[in-house]
N, C-alpha and C positions, 0 to 999 in steps of 0.2 A: 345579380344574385337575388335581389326580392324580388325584382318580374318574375325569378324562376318559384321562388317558394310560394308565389301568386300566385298563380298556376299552377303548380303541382297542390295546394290547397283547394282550389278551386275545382280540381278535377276529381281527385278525393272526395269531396260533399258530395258531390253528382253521382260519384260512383257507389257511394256508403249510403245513400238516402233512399228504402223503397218505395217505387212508385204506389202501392198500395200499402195498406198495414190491415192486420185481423185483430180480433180482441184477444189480448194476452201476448201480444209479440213486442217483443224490446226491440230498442233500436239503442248502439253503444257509440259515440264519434270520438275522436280524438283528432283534435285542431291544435293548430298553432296559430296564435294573432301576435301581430307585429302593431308594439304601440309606437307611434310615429307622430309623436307631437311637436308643431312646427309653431313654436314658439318661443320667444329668448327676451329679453329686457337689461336696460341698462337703466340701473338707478342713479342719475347725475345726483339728488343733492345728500345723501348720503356715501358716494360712493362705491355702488355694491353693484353686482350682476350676476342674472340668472342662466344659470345652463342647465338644459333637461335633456338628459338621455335618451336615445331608444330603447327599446327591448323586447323579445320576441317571448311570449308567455304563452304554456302551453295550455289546454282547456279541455274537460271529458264531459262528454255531457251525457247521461243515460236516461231515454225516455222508456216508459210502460204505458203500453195504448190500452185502455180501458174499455173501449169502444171500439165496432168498426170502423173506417173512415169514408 
């Protein structure tokens, strides 16, 4: 399932980004990022441990080119 949203994200950018931009042209994305942090702890001398979740957080990001590129 995340190879696939890996890929289908990755095709998306490619697809969503122009190879040129003029002055005055927006560009709009909408992503999603998968936080994937591969980390955990056990605290022996208080006895406590950590567990951290995944989670897939979505992202807009809206550029304005000012210039040509």
């Amino acid at each position: 399932m995340k190879k696939l949203l890996l890929a289908a994200t990755a095709i998306a950018m490619t697809a969503a980004a122009p190879a040129f931009a003029d002055q005055g042209d927006w560009l709009i994305r909408l992503r999603a990022i998968d936080v994937m942090p591969n980390e955990s702890a056990d605290i022996d001398p208080i006895g406590g441990d950590v567990d951290i979740d995944n989670s897939i957080v979505p992202e807009l990001d809206i550029t304005y080119f000012f210039q040509d590129q």
